[in-house]
N, C-alpha and C positions, 0 to 999 in steps of 0.2 A: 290198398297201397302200403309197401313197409316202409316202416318207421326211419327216418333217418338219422345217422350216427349222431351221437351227442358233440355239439358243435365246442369241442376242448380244444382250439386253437384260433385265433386273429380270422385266419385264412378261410377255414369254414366257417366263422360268422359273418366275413364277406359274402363267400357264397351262397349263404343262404338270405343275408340280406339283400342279393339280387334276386333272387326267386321269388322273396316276397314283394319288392319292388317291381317286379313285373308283372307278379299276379294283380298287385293293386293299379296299378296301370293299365289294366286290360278292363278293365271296372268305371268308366267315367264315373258313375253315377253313387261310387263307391262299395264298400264289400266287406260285409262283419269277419271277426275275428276267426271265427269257425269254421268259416268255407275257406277264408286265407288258410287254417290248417288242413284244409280237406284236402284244395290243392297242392299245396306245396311238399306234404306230408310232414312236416315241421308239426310236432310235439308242443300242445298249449302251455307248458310248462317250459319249453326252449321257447316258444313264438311272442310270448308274452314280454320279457326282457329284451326281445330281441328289437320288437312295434316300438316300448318304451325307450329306447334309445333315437330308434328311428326320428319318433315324436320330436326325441330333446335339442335330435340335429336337424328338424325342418325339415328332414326328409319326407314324412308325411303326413297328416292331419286328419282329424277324428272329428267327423261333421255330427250333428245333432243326434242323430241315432244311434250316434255309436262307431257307426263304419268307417271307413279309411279310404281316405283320397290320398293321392301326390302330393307331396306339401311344397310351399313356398320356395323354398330353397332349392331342391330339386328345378324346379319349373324356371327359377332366374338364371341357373347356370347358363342356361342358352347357348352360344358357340362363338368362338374367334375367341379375338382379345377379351372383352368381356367376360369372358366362359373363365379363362387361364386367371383373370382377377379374380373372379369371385370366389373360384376355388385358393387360391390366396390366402385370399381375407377369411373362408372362413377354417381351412387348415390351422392358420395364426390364431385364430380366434380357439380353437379346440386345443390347440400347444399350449395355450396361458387358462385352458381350465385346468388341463392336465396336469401342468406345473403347480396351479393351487392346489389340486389334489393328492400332488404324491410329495409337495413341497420341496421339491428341487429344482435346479433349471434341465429342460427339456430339447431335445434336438430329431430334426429328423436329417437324414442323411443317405446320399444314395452314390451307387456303384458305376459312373457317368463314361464313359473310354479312357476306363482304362487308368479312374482316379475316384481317388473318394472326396465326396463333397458334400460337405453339410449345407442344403440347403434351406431348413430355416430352424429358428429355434424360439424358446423364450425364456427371459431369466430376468430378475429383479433383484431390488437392494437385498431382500432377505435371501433369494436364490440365484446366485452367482453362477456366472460361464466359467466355465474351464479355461483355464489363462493356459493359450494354445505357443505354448515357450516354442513348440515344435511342429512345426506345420504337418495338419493330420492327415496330408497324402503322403506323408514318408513315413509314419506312425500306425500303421495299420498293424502289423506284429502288438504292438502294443497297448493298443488305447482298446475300449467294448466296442465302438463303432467299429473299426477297424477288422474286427478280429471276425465278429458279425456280418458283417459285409465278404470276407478273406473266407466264411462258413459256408455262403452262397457259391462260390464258383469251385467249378469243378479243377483237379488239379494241375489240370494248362495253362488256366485263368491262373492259379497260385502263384506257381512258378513264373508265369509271367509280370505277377506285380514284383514279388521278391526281387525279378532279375533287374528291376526298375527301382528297387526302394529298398536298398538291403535294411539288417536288422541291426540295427546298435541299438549301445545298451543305453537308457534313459534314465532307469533307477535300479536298484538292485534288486528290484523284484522280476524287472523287464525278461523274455523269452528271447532270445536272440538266436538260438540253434532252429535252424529251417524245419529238421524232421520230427525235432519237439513240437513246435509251433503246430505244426500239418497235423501229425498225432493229436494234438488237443483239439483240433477244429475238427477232425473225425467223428473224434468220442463226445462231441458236444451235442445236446439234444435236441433237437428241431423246437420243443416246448418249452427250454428251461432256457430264463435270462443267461444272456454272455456278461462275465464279470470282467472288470477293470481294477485290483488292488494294488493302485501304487502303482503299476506297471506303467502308465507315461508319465504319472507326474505324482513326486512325492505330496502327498498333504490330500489326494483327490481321491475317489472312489468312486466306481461308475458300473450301469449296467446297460444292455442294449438286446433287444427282439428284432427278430429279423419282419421287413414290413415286403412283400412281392406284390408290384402293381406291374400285371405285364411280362414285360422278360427282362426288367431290370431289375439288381438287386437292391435293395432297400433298409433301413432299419429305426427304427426307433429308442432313443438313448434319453437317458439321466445321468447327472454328477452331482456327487454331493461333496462337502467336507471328509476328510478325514475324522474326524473330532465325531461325526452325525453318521460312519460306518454302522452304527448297529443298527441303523434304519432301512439298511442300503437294502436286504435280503423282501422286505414286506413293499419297499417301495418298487422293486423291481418286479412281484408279483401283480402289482397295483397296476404298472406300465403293461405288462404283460394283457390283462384285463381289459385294459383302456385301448389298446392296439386298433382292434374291429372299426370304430369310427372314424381311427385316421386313415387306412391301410381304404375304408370304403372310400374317404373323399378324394384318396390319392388316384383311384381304380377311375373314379364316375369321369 
């Protein structure tokens, strides 16, 4: 079987954390590491970090021999309301590691008819939210969320937010010309964090990955201080890395 490409984005660590998730599902009785790389064709040196995560989200469990069941967590999602809590609670729960690890506060946010909407976040005394002076559905020219989400749709989608939310200027740094804006979400790379300097709000600095669960568009953001910019470049690599386990629980 050939080797499958090295999983350097969010997206194919999804997908390959469903292949492995279904292989070990297929295994009541469980299934060592090695036939999980036989089938899946996932590389012991990609499959390895990929289990360890799995592990660290309950997705599956490593019984006395070594092998790998389902784990907990997976198994309580179950369906209906229930199902929509639990994935909740444990999204919320992964947003305030991820905040302690890149030590900013943390948002996810998604592309809903036709508006952007942050729906959850986490932030604390030491990491502060973005004091939202300007409501971030008319902010999307401006803010990483924004611009990240304005990256996903194609340019009917664009035009039609713009003709809904034009572009004023917020700070001096803000994008306000339509064809500038569009040129820069062109040339922006599927793998490299969306920047925010200044652009909605003086004193802030922010980054944002795009998160695709399904056919909406999605994304993953930080802000920090201005004062704590020089952090902003290693924390947004950091978010970038961290993506896969949100982007899986957004999917399941």
């Amino acid at each position: 079987m050939a080797l499958m490409p090295e999983p350097t984005t969010p997206l194919h660590s999804v997908q390959y954390a469903f292949r492995v998730l279904e292989t070990i599902s297929a295994h009541d009785d469980g299934i060592p590491a090695a036939l999980i790389s036989r089938e899946t064709g996932l590389p012991a040196e990609h499959l390895s970090p990929l289990l360890l995560a799995l592990r660290r989200e309950g997705y599956v469990e490593q019984i006395t021999d070594g092998a790998y069941v389902i784990g907990s967590s997976l198994l309580r999602l179950g369906s209906g309301p229930a199902r929509r809590q639990a994935l909740e609670a444990r999204l919320q729960r992964t947003l305030t590691q991820l905040r302690d690890s890149v030590g900013a506060a943390v948002y996810i946010s998604r592309y809903v008819d036709g508006e952007i909407r942050v729906t959850q976040y986490a932030d604390g005394p030491l990491t502060p939210a973005v004091n939202e002076w300007v409501d971030f559905r008319s902010a999307a020219h401006a803010s990483a969320v924004g611009k990240c989400l304005l990256a996903q749709l194609d340019q009917d989608g664009r035009r039609d937010h713009i003709s809904r939310h034009r572009t004023p200027r917020l700070t001096s740094r803000t994008i306000t010309n339509e064809k500038v804006l569009f040129s820069k979400l062109d040339s922006q790379p599927a793998t490299v964090p969306v920047l925010d300097l200044q652009e909605y709000a003086v004193g802030t600095v922010c980054a944002a990955v795009p998160l695709t669960a399904g056919a909406s568009a999605g994304c993953l953001a930080l802000s920090l201080p201005v004062e704590d910019a020089h952090r902003l470049r290693a924390a947004a690599h950091t978010l970038n890395r961290r993506a896969a386990p949100v982007m899986l629980s957004m999917a399941l």
